[in-house]
PAZAPA-4460 file (N, C-alpha, C; in steps of 0.05 Angstrom, whole numbers, plus 32768, in hexadecimal, padded with zeros to 4 digits):
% residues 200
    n_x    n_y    n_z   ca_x   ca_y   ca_z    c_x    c_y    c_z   seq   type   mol
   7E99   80EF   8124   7EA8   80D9   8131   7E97   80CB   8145     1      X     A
   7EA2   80B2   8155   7E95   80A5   8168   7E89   80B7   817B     2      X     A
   7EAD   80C2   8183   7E97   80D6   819C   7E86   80E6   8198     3      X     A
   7E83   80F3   817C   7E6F   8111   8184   7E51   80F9   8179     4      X     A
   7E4E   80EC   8174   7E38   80D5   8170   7E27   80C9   8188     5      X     A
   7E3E   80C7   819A   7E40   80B7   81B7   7E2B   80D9   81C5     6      X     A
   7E3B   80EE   81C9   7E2E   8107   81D3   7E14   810E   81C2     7      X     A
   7E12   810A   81AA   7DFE   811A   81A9   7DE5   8102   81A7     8      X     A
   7DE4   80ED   81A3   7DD5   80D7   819F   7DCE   80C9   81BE     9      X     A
   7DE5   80CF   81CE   7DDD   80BE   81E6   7DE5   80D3   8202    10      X     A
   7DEF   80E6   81FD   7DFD   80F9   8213   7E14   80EE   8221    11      X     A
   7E1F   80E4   8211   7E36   80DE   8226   7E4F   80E4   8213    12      X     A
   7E5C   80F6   822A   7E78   8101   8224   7E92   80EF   8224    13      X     A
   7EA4   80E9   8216   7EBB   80E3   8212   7ED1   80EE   820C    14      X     A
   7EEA   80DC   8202   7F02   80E2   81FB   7F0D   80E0   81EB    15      X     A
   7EFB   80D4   81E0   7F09   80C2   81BF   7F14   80D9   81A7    16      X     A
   7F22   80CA   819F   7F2D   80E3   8186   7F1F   80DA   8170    17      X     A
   7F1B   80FC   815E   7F18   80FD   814A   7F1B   80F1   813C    18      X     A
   7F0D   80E1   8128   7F18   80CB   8112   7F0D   80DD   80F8    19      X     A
   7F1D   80E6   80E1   7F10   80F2   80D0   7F0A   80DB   80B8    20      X     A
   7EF9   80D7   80B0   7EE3   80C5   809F   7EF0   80C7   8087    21      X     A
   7EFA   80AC   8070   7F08   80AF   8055   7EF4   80A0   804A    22      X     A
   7EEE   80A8   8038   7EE2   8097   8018   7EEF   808E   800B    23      X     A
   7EF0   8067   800F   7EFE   805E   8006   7EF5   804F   7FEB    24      X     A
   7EE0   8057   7FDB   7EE0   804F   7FC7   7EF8   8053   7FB6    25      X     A
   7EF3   8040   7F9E   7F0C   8043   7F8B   7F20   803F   7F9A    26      X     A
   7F2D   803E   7FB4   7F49   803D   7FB6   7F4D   801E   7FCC    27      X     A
   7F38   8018   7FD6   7F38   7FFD   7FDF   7F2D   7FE4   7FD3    28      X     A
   7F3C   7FCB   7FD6   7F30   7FB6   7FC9   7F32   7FA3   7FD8    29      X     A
   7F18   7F9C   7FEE   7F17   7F87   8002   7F1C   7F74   7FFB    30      X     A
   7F23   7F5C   8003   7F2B   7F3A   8004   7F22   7F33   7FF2    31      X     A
   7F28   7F26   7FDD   7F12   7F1F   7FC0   7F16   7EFA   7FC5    32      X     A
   7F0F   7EED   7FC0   7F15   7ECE   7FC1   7F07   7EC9   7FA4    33      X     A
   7F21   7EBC   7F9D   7F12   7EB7   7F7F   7F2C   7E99   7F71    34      X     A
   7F15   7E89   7F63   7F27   7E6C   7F5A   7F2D   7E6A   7F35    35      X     A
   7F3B   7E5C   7F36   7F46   7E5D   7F18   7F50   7E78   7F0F    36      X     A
   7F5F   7E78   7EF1   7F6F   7E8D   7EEB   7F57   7EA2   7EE0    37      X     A
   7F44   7E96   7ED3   7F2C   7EA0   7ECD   7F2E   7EB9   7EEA    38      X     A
   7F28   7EAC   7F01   7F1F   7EBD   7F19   7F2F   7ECF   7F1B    39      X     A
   7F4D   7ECA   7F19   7F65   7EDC   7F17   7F64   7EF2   7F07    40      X     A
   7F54   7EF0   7EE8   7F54   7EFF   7ED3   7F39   7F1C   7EDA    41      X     A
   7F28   7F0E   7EF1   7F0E   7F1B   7EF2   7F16   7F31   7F0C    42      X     A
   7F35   7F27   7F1F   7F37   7F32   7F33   7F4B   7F50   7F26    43      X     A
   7F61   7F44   7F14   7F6C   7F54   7F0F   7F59   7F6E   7EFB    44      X     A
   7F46   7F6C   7EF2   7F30   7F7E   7EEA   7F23   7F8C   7EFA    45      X     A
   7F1B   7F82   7F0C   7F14   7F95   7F28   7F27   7FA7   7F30    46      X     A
   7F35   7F9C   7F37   7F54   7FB7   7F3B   7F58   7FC2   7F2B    47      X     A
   7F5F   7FBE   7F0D   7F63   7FD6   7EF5   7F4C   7FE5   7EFF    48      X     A
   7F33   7FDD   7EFC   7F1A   7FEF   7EF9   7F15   8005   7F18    49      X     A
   7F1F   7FFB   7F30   7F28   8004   7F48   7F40   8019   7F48    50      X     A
   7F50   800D   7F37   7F6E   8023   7F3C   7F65   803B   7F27    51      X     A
   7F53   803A   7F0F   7F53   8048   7F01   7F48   8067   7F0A    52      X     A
   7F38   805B   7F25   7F29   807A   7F2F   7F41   8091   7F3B    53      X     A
   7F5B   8087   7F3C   7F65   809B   7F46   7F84   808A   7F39    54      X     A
   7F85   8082   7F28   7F9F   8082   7F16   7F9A   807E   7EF7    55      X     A
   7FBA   8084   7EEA   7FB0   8088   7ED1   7FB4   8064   7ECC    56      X     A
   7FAB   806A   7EB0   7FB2   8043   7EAD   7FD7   8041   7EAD    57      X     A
   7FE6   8044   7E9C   8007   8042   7E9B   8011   804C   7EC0    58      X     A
   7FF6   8053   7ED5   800B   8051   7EEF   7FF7   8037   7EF7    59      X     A
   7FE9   802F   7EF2   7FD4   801B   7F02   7FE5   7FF9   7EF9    60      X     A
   7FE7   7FFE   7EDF   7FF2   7FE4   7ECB   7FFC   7FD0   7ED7    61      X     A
   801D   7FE0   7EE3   8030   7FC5   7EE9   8023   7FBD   7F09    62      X     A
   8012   7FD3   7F17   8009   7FC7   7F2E   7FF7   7FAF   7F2A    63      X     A
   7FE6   7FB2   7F0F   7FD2   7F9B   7F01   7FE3   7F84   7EFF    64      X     A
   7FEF   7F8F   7EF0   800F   7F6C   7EDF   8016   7F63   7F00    65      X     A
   8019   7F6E   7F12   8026   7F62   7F28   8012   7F51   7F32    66      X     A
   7FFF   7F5E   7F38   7FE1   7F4D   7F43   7FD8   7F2E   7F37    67      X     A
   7FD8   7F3B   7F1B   7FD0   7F22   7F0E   7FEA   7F0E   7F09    68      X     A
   8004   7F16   7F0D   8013   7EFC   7F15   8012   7EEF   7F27    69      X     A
   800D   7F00   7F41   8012   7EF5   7F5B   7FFA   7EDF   7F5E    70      X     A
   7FE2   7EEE   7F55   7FC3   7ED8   7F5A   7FC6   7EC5   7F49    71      X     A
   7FC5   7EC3   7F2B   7FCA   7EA7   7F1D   7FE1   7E98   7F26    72      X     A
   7FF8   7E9D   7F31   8000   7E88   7F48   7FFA   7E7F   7F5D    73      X     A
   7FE5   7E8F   7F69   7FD8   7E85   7F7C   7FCB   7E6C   7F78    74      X     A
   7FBC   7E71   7F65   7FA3   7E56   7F5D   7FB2   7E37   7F4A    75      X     A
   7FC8   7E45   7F43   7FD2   7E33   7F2B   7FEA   7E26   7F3D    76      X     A
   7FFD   7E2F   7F4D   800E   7E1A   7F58   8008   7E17   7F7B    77      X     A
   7FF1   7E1D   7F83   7FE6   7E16   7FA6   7FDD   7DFB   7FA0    78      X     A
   7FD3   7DF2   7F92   7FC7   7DD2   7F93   7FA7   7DDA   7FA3    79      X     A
   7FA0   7DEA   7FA5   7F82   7DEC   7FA6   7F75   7E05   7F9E    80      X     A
   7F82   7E12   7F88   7F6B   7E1C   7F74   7F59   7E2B   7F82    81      X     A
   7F68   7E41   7F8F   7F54   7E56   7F9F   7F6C   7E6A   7FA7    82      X     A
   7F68   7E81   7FA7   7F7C   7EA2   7FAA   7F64   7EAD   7FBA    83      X     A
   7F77   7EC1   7FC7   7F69   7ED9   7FE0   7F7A   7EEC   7FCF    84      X     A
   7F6F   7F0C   7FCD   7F79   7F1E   7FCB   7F72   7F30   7FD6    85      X     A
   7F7C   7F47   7FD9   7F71   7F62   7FE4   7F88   7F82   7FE2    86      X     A
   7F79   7F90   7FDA   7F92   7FAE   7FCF   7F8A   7FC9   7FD9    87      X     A
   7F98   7FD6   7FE2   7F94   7FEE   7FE1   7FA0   8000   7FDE    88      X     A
   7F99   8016   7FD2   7FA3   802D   7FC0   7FAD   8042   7FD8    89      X     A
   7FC2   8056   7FDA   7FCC   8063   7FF4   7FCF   8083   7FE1    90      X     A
   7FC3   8093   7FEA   7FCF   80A9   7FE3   7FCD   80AB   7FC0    91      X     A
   7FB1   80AB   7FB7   7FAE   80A8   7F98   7FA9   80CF   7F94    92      X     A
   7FB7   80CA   7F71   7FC0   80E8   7F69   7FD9   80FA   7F77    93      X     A
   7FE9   80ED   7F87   8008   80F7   7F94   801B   80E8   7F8A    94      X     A
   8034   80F5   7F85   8049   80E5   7F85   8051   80CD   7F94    95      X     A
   804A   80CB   7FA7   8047   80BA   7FB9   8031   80A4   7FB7    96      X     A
   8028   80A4   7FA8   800E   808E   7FA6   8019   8073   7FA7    97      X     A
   8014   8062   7FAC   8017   8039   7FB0   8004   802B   7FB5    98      X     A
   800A   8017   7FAE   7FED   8003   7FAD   8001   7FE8   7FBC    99      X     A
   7FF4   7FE6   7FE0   7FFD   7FD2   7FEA   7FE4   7FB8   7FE0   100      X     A
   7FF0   7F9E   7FDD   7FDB   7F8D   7FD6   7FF0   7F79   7FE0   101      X     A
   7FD7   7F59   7FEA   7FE0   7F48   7FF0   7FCC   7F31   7FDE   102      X     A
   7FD9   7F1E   7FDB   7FD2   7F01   7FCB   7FDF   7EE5   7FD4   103      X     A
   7FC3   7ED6   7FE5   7FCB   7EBC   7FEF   7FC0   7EA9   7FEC   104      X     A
   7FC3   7E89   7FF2   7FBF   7E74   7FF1   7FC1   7E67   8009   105      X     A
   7FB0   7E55   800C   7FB7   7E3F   8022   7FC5   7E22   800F   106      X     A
   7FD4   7E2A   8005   7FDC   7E0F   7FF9   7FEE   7E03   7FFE   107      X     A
   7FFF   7DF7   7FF4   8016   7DEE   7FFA   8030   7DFC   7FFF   108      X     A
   803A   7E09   7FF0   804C   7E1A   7FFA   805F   7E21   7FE1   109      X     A
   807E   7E2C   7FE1   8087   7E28   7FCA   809F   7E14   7FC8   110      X     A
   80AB   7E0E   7FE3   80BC   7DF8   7FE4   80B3   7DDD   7FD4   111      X     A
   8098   7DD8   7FE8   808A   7DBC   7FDD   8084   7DBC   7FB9   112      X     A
   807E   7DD8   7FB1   8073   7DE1   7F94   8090   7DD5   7F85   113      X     A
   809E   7DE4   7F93   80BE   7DDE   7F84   80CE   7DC2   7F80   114      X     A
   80BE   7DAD   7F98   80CF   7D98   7FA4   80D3   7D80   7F91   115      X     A
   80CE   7D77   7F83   80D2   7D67   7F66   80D4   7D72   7F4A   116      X     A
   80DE   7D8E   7F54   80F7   7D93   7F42   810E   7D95   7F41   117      X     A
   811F   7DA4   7F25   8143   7DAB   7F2D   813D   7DC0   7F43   118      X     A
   812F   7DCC   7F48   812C   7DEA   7F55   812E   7DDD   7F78   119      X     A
   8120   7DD0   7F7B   8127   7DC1   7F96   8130   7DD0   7FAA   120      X     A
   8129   7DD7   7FC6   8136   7DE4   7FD7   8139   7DD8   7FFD   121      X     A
   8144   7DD6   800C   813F   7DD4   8024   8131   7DD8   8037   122      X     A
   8130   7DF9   802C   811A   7E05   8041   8108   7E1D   802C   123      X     A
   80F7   7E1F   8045   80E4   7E39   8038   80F0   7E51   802B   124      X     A
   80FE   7E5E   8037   810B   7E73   8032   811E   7E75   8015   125      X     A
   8133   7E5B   800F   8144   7E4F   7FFF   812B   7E50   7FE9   126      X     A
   811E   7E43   7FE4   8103   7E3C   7FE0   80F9   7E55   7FCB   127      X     A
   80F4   7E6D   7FE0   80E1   7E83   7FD3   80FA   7E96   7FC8   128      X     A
   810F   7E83   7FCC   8132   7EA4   7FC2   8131   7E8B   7F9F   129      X     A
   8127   7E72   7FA8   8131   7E68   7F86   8117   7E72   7F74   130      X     A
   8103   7E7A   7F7E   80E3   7E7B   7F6E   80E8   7E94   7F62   131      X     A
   80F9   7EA5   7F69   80FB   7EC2   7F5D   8106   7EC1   7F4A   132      X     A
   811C   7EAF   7F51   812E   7EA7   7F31   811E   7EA2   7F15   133      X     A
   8130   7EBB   7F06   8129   7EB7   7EE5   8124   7E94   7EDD   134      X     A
   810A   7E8C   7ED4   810D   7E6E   7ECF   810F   7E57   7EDB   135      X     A
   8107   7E5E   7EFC   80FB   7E4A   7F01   80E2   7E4A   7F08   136      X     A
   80D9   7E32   7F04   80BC   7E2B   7F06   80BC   7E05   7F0D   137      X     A
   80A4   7E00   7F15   8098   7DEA   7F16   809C   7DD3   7EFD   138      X     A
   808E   7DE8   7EEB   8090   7DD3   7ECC   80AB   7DD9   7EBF   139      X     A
   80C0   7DC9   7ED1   80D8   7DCF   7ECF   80DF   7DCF   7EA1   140      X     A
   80D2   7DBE   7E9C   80D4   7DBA   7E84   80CC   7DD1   7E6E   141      X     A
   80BB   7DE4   7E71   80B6   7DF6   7E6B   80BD   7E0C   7E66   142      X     A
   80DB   7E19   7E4F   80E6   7E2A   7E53   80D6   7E40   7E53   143      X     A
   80BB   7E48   7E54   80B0   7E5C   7E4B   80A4   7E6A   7E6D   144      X     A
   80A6   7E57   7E81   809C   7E53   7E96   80B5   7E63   7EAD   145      X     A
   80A9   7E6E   7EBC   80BE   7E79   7ED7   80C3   7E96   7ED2   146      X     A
   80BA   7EA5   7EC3   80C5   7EC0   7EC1   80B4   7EDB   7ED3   147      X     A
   8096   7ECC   7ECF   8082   7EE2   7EDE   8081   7EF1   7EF7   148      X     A
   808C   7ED7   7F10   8099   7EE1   7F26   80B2   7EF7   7F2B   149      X     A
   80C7   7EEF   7F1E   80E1   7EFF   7F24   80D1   7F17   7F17   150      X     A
   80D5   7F1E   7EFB   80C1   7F32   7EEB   80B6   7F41   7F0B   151      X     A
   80A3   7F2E   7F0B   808B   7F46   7F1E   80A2   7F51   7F35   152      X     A
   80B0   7F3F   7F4C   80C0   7F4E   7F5E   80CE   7F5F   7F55   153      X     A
   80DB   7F5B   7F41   80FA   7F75   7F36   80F5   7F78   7F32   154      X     A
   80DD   7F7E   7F11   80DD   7F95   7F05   80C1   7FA8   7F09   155      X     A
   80AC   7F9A   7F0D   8097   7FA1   7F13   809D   7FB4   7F34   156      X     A
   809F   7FAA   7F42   80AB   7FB8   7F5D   80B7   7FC1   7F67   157      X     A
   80D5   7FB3   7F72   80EC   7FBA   7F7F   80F4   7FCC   7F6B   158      X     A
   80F2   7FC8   7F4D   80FE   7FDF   7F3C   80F0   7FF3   7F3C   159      X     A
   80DF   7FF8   7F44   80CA   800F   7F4C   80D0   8023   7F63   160      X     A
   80DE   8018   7F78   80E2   8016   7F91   80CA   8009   7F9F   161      X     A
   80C7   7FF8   7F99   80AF   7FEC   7FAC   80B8   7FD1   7FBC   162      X     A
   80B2   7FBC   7FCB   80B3   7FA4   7FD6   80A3   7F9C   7FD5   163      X     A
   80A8   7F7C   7FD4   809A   7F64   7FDB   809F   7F4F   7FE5   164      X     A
   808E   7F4E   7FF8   8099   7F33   800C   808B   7F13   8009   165      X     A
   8091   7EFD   8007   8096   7EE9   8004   8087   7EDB   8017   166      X     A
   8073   7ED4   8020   8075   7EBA   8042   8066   7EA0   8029   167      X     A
   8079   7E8C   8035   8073   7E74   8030   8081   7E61   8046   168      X     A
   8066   7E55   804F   8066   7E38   8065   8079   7E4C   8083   169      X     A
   8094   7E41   8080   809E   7E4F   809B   80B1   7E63   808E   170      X     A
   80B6   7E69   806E   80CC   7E82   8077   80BE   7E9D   8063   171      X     A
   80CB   7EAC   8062   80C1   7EC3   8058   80E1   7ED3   8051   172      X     A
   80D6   7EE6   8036   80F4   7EF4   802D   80E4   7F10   801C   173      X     A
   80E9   7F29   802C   80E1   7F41   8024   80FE   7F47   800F   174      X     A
   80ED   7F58   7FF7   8107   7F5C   7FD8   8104   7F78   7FDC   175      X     A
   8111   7F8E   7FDC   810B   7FAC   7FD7   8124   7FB4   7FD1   176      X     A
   8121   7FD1   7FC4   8134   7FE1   7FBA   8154   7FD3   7FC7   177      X     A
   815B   7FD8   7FE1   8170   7FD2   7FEC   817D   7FB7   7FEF   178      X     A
   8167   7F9F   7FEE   8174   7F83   7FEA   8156   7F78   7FF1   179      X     A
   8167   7F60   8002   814D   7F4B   8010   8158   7F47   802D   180      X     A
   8139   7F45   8039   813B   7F3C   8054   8132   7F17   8052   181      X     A
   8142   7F07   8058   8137   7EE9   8067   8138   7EE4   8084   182      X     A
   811D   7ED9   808A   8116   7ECD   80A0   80FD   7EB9   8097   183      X     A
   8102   7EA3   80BD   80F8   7E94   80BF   80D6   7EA6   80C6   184      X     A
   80C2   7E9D   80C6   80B1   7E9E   80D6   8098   7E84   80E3   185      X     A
   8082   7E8B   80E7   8070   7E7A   80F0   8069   7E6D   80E4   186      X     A
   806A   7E4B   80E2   8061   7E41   80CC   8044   7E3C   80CB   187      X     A
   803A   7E41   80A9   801F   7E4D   80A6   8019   7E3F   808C   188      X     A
   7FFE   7E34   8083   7FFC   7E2C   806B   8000   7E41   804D   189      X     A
   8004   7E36   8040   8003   7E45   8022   801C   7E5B   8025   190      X     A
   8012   7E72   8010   8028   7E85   800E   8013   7E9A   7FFE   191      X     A
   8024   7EB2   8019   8019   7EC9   800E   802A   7ED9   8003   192      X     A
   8026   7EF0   7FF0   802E   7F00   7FE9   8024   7F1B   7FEA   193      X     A
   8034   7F30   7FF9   8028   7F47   7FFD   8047   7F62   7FFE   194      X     A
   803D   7F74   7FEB   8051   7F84   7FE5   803C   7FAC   7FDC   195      X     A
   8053   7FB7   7FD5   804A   7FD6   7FD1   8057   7FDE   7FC4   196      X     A
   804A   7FE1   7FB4   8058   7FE9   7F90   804F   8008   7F8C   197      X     A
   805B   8020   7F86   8064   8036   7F85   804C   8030   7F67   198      X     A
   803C   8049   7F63   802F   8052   7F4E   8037   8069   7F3B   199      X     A
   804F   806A   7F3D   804D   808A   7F31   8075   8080   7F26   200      X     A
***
C-alpha cells in the first residue's frame, strides 16, 4: 500500500489504511467513445469478449443486447453521431455478479428527439416515461420501430431484478423491480443511460 511504500522508500511513517490491490482485467471497461452503429457493433464486442473472462455467454448476453441498444441510440437519435460508454463487472463467478454500465450523448435530448411527433411531451421526464413505451419512436411511421428500448428496461433488466435510470436534459426516471422514481434534475446536455443488470 501507499504507506508501507512511503516507510520503506522514504522513511516516513503514517496512517493511511491498507488498500488491498484488485486485478481488474476482464471485469472493467473504461470510457470507450466510439461514432456510428458500426462503432456501437465494435463496442458491444469488446464487452462480450471482456464479460466472457469471468461469465458464461447465456449470463453475459442480455447484458450485451442491453448495451448495444442503449449505444446505437446513442449515435442514431443524439443528432451528433458520437456515444461514451463504460462497464464494469462486480463480483464475477457469485450469485451475486452485475454488470453496472453507463451510455451517453451530448445531444439533444429525448423530448426534443420526440417533439414533431404523436409521441410529443412537455417535459423531460413525461418525455423519457413515453420513450419506454412499446412503439414509440421518432420514425413515427415505422411500425417495426420503438420496441428496443422498453425490451431492454423490462425485460432485459428490471425483469432480472436490475434498474435503469434515464437522465435526459433536466429530468431523470430510475425503472426497477418495485416501480419508478421521477425527478427533476440539473439541466445537462444529451442523455445518459446508466443501470445494473444482475448476471446470473
Amino acid at each position: 500500500n501507499v504507506g508501507r511504500v512511503l516507510e520503506d522508500r522514504c522513511g516516513i511513517r503514517d496512517a493511511l489504511p491498507t488498500v488491498r490491490s484488485t486485478d481488474l482485467r476482464g471485469s472493467l471497461l473504461e470510457v470507450q467513445r466510439y461514432e456510428t452503429e458500426d462503432g456501437a457493433d465494435e463496442l458491444t464486442d469488446i464487452l462480450e469478449q471482456r464479460l466472457s473472462y469471468s461469465l458464461l455467454r447465456s449470463e453475459a448476453q442480455p447484458v450485451v443486447d442491453a448495451v448495444w441498444e442503449m449505444a446505437t441510440n446513442a449515435v442514431e437519435h443524439s443528432g451528433t453521431g458520437v456515444g461514451y460508454f463504460a462497464a464494469q463487472v462486480y463480483e464475477p463467478g457469485r450469485r451475486t455478479a452485475r454488470v453496472d454500465f453507463g451510455v451517453g450523448d451530448w445531444g439533444k435530448g429525448i423530448r426534443e428527439s420526440l417533439a414533431e411527433t404523436q409521441h410529443a411531451r412537455e417535459t423531460d421526464v413525461l418525455a423519457i416515461e413515453e420513450a419506454v413505451k412499446m412503439g414509440v419512436s421518432r420514425y413515427a411511421t415505422d411500425p417495426t420501430r420503438g420496441k428496443g428500448l422498453p425490451f431492454t428496461v423490462f425485460d432485459k433488466a428490471v425483469a432480472r431484478g436490475g434498474q435503469i435510470t434515464i437522465r435526459s436534459r433536466a429530468g431523470a426516471v430510475s425503472f426497477f423491480p418495485q416501480g419508478r422514481f421521477r425527478r427533476r434534475i440539473s439541466p445537462r446536455p444529451g442523455v445518459l443511460v446508466s443501470g445494473s443488470i444482475p448476471c446470473w
